[in-house]
FILO-564655 format. One record per residue (C-alpha): x, y, z; residue in one letter. Coordinates in steps of 0.001 Angstrom, whole numbers. Example, Ala and Ser with C-alpha at 12.3 -4.5 7.8 and 13.67 -1.06 7.14 Angstrom:
2
> 12300 / -4500 / 7800 / A
> 13670 / -1060 / 7140 / S
This chain:
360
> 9431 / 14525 / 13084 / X
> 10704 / 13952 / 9656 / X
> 13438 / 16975 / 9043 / X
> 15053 / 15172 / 6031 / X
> 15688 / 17110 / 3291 / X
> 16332 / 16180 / -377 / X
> 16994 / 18336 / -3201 / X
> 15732 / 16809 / -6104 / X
> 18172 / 16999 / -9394 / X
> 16056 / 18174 / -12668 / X
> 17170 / 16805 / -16270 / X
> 15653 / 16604 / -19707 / X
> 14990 / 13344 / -21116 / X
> 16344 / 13181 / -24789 / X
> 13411 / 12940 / -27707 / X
> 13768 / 11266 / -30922 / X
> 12187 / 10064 / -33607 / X
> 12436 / 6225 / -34912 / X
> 11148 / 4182 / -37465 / X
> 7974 / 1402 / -36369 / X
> 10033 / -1008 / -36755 / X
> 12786 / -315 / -34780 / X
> 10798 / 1124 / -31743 / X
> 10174 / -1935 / -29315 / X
> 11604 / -1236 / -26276 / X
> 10979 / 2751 / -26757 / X
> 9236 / 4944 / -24646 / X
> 6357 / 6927 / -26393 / X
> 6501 / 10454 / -26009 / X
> 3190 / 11240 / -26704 / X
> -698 / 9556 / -27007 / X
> -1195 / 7698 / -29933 / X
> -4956 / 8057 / -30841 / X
> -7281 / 5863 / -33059 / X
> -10500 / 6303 / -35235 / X
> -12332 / 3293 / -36482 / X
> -15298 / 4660 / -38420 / X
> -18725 / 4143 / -36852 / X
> -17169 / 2038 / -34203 / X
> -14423 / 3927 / -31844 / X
> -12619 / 7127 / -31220 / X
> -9911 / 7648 / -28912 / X
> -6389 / 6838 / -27003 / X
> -5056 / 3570 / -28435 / X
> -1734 / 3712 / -27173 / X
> -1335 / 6817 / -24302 / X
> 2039 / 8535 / -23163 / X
> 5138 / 6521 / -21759 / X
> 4107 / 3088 / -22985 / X
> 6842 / 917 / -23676 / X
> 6226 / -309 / -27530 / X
> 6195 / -4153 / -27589 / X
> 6690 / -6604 / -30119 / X
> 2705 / -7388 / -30366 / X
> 2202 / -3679 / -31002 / X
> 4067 / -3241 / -33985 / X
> 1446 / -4392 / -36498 / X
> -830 / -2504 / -34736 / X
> 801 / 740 / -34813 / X
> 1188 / -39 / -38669 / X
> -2641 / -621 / -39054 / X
> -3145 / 3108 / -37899 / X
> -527 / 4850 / -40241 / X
> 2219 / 5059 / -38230 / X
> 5688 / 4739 / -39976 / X
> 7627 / 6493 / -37240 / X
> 7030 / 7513 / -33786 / X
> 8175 / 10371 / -31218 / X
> 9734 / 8523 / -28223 / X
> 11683 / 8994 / -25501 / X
> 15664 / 8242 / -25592 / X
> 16252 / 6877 / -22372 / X
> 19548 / 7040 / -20536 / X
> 21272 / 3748 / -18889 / X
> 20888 / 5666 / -15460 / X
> 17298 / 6180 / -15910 / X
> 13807 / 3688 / -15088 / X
> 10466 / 3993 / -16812 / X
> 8108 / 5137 / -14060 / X
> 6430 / 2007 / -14136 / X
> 9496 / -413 / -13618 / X
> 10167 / 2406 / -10984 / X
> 7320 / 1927 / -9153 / X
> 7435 / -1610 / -8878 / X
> 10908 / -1371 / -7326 / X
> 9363 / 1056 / -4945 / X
> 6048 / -648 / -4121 / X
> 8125 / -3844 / -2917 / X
> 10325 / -1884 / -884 / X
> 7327 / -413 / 1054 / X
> 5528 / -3090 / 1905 / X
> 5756 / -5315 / 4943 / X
> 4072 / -7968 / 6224 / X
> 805 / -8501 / 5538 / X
> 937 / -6113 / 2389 / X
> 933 / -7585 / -1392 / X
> 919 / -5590 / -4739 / X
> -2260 / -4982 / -6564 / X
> -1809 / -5657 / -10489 / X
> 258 / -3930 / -12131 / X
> 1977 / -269 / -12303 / X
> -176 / 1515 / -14410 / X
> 984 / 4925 / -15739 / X
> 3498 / 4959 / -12941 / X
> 1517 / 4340 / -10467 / X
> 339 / 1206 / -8237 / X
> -991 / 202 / -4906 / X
> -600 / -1757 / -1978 / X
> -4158 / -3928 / -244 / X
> -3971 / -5702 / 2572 / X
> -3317 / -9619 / 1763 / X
> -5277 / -10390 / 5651 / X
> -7723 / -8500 / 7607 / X
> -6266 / -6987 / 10779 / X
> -4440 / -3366 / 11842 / X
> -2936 / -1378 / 9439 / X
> 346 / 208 / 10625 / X
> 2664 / 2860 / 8923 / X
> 6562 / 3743 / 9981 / X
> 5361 / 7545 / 9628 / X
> 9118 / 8985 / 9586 / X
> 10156 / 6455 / 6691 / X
> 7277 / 7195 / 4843 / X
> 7867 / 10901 / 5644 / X
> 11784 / 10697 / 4781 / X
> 10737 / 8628 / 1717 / X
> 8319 / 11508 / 346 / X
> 10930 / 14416 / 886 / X
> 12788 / 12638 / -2092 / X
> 10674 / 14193 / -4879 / X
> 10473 / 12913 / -7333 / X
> 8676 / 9199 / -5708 / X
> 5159 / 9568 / -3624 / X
> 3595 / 7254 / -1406 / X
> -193 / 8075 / 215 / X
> -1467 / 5797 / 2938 / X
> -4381 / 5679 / 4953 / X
> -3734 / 6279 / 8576 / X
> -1777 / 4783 / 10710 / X
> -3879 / 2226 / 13533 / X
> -6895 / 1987 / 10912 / X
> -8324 / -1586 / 10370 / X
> -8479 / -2888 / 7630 / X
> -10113 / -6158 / 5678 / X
> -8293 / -8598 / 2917 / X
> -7694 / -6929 / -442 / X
> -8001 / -3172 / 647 / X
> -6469 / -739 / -838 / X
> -3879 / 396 / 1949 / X
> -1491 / 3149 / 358 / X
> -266 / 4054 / -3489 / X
> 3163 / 4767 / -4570 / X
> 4230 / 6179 / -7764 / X
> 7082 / 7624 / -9878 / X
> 6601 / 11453 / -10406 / X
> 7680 / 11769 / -13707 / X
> 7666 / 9277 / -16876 / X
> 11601 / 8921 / -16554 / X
> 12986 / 8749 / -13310 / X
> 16999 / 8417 / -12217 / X
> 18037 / 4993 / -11033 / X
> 19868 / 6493 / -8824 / X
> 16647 / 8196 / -6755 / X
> 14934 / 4788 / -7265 / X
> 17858 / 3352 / -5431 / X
> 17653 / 6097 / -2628 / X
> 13947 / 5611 / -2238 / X
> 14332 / 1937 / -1809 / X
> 16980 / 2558 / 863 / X
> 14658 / 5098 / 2494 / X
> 11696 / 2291 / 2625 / X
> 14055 / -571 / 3449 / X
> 11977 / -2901 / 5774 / X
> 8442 / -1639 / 4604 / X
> 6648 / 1123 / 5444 / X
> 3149 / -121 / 5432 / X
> 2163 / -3720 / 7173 / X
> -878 / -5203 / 7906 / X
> -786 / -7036 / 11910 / X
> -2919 / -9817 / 12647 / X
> -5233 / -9518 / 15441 / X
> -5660 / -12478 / 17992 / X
> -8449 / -13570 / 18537 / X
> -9527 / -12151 / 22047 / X
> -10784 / -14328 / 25056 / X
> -11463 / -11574 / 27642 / X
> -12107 / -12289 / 31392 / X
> -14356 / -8709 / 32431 / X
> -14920 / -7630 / 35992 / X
> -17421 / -5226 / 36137 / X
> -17357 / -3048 / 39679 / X
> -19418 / -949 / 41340 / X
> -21760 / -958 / 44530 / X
> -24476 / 103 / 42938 / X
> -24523 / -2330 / 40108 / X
> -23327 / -5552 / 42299 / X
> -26094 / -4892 / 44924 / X
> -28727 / -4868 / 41630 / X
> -29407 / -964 / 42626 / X
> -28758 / -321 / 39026 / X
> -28586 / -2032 / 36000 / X
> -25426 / -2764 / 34614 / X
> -24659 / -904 / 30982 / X
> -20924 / -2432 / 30462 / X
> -21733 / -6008 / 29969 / X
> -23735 / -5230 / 26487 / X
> -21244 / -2843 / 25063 / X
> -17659 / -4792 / 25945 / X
> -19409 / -8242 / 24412 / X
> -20515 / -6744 / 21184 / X
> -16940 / -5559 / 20610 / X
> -15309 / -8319 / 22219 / X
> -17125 / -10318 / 19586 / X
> -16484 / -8224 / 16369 / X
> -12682 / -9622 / 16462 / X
> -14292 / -13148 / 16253 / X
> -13897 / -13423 / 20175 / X
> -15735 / -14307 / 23488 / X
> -16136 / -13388 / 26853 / X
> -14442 / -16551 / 28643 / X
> -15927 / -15192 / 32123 / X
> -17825 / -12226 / 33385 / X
> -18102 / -10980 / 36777 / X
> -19465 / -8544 / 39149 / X
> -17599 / -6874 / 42168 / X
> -18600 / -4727 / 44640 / X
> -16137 / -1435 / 45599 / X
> -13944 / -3923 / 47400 / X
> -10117 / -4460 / 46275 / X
> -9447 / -8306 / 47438 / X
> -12734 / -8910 / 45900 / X
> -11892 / -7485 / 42251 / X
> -8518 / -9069 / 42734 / X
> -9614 / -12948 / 43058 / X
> -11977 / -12491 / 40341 / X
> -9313 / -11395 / 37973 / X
> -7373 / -13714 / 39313 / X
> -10177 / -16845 / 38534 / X
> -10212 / -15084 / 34931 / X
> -6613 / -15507 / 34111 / X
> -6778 / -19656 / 35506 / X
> -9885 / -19711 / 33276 / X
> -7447 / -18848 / 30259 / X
> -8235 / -14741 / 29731 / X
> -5452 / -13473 / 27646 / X
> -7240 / -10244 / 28244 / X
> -8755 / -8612 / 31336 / X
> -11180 / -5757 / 31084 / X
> -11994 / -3813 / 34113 / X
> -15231 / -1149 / 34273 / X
> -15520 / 1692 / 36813 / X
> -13535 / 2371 / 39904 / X
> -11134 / 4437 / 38160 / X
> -11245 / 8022 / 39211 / X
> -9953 / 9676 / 42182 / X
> -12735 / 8924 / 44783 / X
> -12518 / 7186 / 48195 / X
> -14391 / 4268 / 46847 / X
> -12652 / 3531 / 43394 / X
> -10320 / 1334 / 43830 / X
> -10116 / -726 / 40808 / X
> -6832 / 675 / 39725 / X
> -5182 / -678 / 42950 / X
> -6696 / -4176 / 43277 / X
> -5293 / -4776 / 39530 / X
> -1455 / -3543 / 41302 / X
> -2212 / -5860 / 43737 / X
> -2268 / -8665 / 40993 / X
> 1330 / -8127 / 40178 / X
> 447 / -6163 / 37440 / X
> 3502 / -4559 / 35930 / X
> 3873 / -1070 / 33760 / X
> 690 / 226 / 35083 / X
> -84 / 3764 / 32884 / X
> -3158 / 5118 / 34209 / X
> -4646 / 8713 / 32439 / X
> -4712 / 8829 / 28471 / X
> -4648 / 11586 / 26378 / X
> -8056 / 11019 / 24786 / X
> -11430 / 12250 / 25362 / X
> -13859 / 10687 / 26173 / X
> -11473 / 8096 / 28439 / X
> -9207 / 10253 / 30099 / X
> -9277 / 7875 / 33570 / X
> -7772 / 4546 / 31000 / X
> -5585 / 2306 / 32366 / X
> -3310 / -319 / 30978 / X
> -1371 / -2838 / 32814 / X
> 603 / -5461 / 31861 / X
> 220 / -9014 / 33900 / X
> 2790 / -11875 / 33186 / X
> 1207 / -15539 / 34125 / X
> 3163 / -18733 / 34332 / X
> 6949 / -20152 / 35074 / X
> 10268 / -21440 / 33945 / X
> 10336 / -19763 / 30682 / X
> 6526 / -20610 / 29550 / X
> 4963 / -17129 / 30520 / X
> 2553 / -15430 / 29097 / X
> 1690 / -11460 / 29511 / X
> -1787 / -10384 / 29404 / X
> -2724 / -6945 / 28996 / X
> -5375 / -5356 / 31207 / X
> -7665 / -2576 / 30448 / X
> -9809 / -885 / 32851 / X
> -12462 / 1462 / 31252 / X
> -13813 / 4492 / 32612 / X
> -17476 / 5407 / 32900 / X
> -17467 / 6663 / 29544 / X
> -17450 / 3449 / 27867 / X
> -21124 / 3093 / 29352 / X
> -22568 / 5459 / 26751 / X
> -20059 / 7088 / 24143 / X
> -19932 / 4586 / 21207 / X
> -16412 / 5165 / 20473 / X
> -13923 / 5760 / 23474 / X
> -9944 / 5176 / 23957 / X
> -11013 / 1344 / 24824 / X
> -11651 / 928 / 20985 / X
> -8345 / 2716 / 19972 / X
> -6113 / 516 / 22253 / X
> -7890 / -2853 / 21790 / X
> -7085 / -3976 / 18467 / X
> -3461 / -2834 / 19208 / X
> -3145 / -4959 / 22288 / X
> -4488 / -7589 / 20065 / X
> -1656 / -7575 / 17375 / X
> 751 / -7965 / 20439 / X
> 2062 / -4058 / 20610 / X
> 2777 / -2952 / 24205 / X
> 883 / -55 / 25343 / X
> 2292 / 2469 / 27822 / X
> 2989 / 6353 / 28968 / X
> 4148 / 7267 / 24825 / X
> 1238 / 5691 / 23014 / X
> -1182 / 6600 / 24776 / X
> 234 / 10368 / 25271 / X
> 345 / 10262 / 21456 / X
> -3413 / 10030 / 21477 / X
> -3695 / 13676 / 22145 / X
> -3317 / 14298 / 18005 / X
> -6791 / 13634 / 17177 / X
> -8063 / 11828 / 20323 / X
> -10994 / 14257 / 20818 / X
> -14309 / 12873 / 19945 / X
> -16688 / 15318 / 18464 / X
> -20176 / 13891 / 19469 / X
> -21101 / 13761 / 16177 / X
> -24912 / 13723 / 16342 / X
> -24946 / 10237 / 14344 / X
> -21371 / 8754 / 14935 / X
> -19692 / 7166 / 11771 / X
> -17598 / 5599 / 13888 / X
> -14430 / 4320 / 12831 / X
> -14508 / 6528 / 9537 / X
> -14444 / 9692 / 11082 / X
> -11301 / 11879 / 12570 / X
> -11350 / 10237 / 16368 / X
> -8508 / 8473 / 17186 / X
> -6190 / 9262 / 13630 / X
């Protein structure tokens, strides 16, 4: 939770007025406007622009022979030199600048496609400053080169150095990045009596390929397994030799005599088992952690064993967790508690999956 607490110090910036000539470097305190007859009315200069050398003639052209600005003190930034200072302190990896500050304001895109994630307590301890903002889009949303990924400005046209400073501090090490997702060669064991004796035809296959594939990855192996542990177990087993550096399990996950998915993937050695998330529909989840090789050249692969669910919702927790797993970040009893906050899917009659509330 962020509890900080800033009280933000109020001041009045002194106004003056200068000749033209000796304004560069000024801050205007008001829009400038211009009227060329037959050809263009409106805002030629606007409100807090810093008067250049280049703009002098043109200032003359339009009758000016003195101007209101702004007198600003040595402990004070222009909002837009302000929120370039801030905009580099927010962003991590992955993260670049867009342009620049306009009006005080600028934002952040994603320099690579991949997950979006935000340090929600800096971000929260940086906005309780007042008198700096930064919006971002949520946390665990993906995200494709050159989008627009948050927006930080200065509140006001003058801002103290001094809070510029203290926001920086507050954003040290970014706030926004953008993660990388691997590429994803799964090794899938799909169980079931019903589906390995050809009783019924099998749904899973389809579904876990199609979104295997939309993170520019393939299905390395596929196989079918009957309600039998030592059976699921060598086939995940011939999955991670075949070079799976993810194993998806389907079925066999609830609490009945005959699923017993969950415990042939403890019998691989896997380690930090979490089974049960706090999302609906995928309640029965589980993620494991295997680790593969010797003397120092190991390798952990995550496991993910689906519930029914991901037979016919369109979005379940698989598709929260599995670009997360695929930047690397470890997945246990927290993260996928914290799914409760706005894990419940709402059966929209024509899902707009991921740009809708599930999962954010």
């Amino acid at each position: 939770m962020c509890d900080t607490e800033h009280t933000s110090t109020s001041w009045s910036t002194e106004l003056e007025t200068i000749a033209v000539a000796e304004a560069v470097g000024s801050v205007l305190a008001h829009d400038i406007t211009e009227i060329r007859q037959g050809e263009f009315k409106g805002r030629a200069f606007r409100k807090g622009h810093i008067v250049k050398d280049e703009d002098i003639c043109h200032l003359k052209r339009l009758g000016k022979e003195h101007l209101f600005v702004m007198k600003m003190a040595e402990d004070e930034m222009h909002e837009n030199d302000a929120a370039f200072a801030l905009s580099n302190a927010l962003m991590g990896d992955g993260v670049a600048i867009q342009g620049e500050p306009r009006e005080g304001k600028i934002n952040l895109v994603a320099s690579r496609d991949g997950l979006l994630k935000v340090n929600k307590e800096a971000l929260c301890a940086f906005n309780m400053l007042g008198e700096v903002m930064c919006a971002s889009l949520h946390n665990n949303t993906l995200v494709k080169q050159d989008q627009v990924v948050a927006g930080t400005r200065a509140i006001p046209l003058v801002v103290k150095s001094s809070m510029v400073e203290e926001a920086v501090q507050a954003a040290a090490g970014g706030v926004v990045e953008v993660r990388e997702i691997a590429r994803p060669k799964a090794g899938v064991v799909i169980t079931g009596n019903e589906v390995y004796s050809g009783k019924i035809k099998d749904a899973f296959a389809p579904t876990i390929t199609q979104k295997i594939e939309e993170f520019g990855g393939e299905v390395v192996g596929l196989h079918y397994a009957p309600d039998d542990e030592r059976f699921i177990e060598d086939r995940l087993r011939e999955l991670l030799h075949a070079g799976a550096n993810i194993l998806i399990t389907t079925g066999g996950m609830s609490v009945d005599p005959d699923d017993v998915t969950r415990f042939a993937i403890r019998n691989l050695g896997a380690e930090e088992v979490t089974y049960g998330s706090a999302a609906l529909p995928g309640a029965m989840f589980l993620c494991a952690y295997v680790r593969q090789g010797t003397n120092g050249n190991t390798r952990e692969v995550p496991v993910l064993g689906i519930p029914a669910c991901g037979m016919y919702a369109k979005a379940t927790v698989f598709d929260l967790v599995l670009p997360r797993v695929l930047t690397g970040e470890k997945i246990g009893r927290r993260e996928l508690a914290e799914l409760g906050h706005g894990g419940l899917c709402m059966h929209c009659p024509e899902c707009s999956y991921p740009v809708c509330p599930f999962g954010k």
